[in-house]
C-alpha positions as CSV (number, residue, x, y, z in Angstrom):
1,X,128.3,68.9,64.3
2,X,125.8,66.0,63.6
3,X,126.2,65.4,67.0
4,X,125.4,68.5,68.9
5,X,122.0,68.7,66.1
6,X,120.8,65.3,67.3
7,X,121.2,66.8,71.3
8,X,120.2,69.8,70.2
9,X,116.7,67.9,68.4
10,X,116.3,65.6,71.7
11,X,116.3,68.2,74.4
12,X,113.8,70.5,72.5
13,X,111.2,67.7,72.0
14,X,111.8,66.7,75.8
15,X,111.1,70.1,76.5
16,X,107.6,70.0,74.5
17,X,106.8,66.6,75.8
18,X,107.5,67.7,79.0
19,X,105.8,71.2,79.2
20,X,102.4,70.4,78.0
21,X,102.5,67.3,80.8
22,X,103.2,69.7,83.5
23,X,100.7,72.5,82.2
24,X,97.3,72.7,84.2
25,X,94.2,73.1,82.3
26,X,93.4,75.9,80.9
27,X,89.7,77.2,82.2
28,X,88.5,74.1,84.5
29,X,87.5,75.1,87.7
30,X,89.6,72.8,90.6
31,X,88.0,70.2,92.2
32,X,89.0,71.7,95.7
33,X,87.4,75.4,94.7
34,X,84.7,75.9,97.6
35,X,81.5,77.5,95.7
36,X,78.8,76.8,98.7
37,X,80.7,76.4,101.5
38,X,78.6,75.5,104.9
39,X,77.6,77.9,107.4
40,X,79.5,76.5,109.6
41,X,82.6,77.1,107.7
42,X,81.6,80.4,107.6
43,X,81.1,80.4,111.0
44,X,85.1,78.9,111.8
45,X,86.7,81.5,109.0
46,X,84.7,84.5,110.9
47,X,85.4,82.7,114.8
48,X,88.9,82.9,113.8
49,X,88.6,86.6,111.9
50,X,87.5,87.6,115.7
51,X,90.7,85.6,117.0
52,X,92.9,87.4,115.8
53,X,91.5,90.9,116.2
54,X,91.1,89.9,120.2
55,X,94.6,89.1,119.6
56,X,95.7,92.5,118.4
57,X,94.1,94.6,120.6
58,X,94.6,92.8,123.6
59,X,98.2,90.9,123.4
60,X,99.9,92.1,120.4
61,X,99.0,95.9,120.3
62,X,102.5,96.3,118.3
63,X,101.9,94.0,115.8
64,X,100.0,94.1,112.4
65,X,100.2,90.9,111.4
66,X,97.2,90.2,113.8
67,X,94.7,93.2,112.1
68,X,96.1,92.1,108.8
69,X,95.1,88.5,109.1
70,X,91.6,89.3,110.1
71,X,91.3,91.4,107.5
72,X,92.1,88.9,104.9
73,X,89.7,86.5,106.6
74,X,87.1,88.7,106.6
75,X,87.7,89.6,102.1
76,X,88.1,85.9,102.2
77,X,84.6,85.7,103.9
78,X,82.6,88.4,101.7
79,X,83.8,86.2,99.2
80,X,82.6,82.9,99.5
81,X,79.1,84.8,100.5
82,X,79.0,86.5,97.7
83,X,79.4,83.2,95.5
84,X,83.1,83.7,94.3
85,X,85.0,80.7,93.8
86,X,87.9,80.2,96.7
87,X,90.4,77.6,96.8
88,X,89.8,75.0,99.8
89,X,93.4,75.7,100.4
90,X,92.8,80.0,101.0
91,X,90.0,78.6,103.6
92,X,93.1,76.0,105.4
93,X,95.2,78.7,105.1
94,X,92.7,81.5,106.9
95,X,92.8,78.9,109.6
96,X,96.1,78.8,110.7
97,X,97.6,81.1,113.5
98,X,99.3,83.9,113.2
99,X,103.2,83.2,113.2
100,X,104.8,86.2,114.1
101,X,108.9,86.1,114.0
């Protein structure tokens, strides 16, 4: 029985060790949150907002996924311009092409 305590006792304080190392902190912005991006970020995220709806209207009439990604661009553009923090990695992410399966 003394046995399974002591096992018991060691994997609960691994466990608190362990979670507060892996918790984030609790209300500091990232260092990769865009607050002022550049106009010519702007300028890519809207270039590739128009992309994809030339995309959908012209190539991929049937699919959504073209109309929905611009749509997400373009929340992701009102946005930064109105002075919202976004995540460097939403802007990467608005970037990428459509992958359609």
């Amino acid at each position: 029985m003394k046995r399974l305590s002591t096992i018991f006792a060691t994997g609960m304080l691994t466990l608190t060790l362990s979670a507060s190392a892996m918790a984030g902190s609790v209300g500091v912005s990232r260092s990769d949150a865009v607050t002022h991006p550049d106009p010519e970020t702007i300028a890519e995220l809207q270039r590739a907002s128009q992309a994809a709806q030339r995309e959908a209207y012209e190539g991929n009439k049937d699919n959504l996924a073209f109309r929905q990604k611009s749509y997400e661009i373009d929340q992701l553009i009102a946005r930064v311009k109105s002075g919202q923090q976004v995540d460097q990695n939403q802007v990467d992410e608005a970037l990428q092409p459509v992958w359609v399966w």
